[in-house]
N, C-alpha and C positions, 0 to 999 in steps of 0.2 A: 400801151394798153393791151396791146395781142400777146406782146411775152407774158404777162399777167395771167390770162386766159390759159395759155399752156402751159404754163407754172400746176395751174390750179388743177387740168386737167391730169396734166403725171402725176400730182400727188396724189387724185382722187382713183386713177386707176391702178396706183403703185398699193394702196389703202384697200381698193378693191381683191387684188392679186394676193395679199396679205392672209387676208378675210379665207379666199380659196383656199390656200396653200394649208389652214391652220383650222382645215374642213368646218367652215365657218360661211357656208353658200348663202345666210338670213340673211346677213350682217352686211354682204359683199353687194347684196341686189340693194339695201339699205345704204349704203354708199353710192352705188349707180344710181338710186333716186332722184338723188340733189342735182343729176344733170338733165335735161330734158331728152325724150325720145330720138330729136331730130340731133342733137349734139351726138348722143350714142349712135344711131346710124351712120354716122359722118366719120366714125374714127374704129375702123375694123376691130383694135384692140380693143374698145371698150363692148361692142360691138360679142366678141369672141366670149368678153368674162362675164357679159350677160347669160351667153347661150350658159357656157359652161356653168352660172352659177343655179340657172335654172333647171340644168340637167342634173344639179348635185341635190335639187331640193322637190326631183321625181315629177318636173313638170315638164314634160318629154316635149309633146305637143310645144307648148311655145318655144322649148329650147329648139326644135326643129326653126321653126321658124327665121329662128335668133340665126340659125348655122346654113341655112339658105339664104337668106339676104347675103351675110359676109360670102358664100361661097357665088354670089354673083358676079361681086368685088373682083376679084380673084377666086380661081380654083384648086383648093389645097386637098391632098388626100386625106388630111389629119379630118378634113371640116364633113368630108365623106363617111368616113370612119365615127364620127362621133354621130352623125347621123344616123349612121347604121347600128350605133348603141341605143338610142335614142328608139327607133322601129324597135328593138329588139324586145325593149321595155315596156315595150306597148303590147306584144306579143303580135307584131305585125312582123312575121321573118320574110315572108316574102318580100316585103320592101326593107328589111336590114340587108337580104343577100343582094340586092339590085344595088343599094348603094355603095356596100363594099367590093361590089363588083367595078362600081366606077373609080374607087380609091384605089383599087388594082390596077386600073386602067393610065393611075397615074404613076401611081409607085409597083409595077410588073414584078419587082424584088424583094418585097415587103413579107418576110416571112412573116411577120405578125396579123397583118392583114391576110395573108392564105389562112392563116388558122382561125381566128375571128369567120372568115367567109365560109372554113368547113363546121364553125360551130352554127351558121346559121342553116348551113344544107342538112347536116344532122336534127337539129329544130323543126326541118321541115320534113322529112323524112328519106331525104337524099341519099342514103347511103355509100353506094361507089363514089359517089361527088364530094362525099364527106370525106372519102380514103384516100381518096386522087388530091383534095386540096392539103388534106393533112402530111403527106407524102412530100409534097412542094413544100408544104409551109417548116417541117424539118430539114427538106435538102437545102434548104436557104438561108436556117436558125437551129444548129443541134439542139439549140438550147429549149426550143419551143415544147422538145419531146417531154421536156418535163413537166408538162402544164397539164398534159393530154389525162393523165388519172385523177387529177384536182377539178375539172371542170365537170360538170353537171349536164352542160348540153348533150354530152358526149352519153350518160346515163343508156338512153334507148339501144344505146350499141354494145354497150359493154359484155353480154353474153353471145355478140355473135360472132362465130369464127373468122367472116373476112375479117373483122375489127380486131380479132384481138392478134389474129394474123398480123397485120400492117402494124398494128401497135407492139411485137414482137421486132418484130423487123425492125420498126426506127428505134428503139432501145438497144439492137445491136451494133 
């Protein structure tokens, strides 16, 4: 009877993961319906494609929710990180930089996470703090430097000369 149960359960989250993946978040939480709150609490993954489907269908708040229980569970910097997407979307930067302050705290080498963290200090009006993580988050990821003229956080800075200074520099 219990293999039954986790039959039912992988199919219903493998169903769920599907739904994500084929940017389909209505359809995914419509799937995670059929099982009760206390089953999704009990099993991180299902748990995780809650938050995430919540957070693909712009319901920040609860997906928060959803990615602090799991991050009770265990503490992942991905679950910090989505978090801090989550605040951002709320335009609450002070608490996107606190969380991916803490995803830092787990992942120190996370060039995507320095840059994520100088897009929320730029948001906020951080500037040095915004040059100094963006600096890190290149010397860790060449790759990241290519992100830096496509992002919108960054707008506020864009005519000023430390910025375009450092953003010189990492393009060399």
């Amino acid at each position: 009877m219990k293999s039954i149960k986790h039959i039912r359960l992988y199919k219903l989250c493998r169903e769920a993961e599907g739904y994500l993946e084929l940017g389909l978040p209505k359809l995914a939480i419509s799937t995670l319906t059929r099982l009760d709150d206390k089953t999704i609490r009990r099993y991180p993954r299902l748990l995780l494609l809650k938050g995430e489907a919540l957070r693909q269908l712009h319901l920040f708040q609860s997906a928060i929710i959803c990615f602090r229980e799991l991050n009770r569970k265990k503490e992942f910097a991905l679950l910090h990180s989505l978090i801090a997407s989550c605040y951002k979307n709320l335009g609450q930067f002070d608490k996107a930089a606190l969380s991916m302050k803490r995803a830092l705290e787990l992942e120190p080498n996370s060039g995507i996470h320095h840059f994520n963290l100088a897009c929320y200090y730029s948001l906020l009006g951080y500037k040095y703090r915004t040059l100094e993580e963006l600096s890190t988050a290149v010397d860790l990821d060449r790759n990241i430097g290519k992100l830096i003229k496509s992002v919108p956080d960054f707008d506020s800075l864009r005519n000023d000369p430390d910025f375009i200074q450092t953003v010189q520099t990492i393009a060399s």
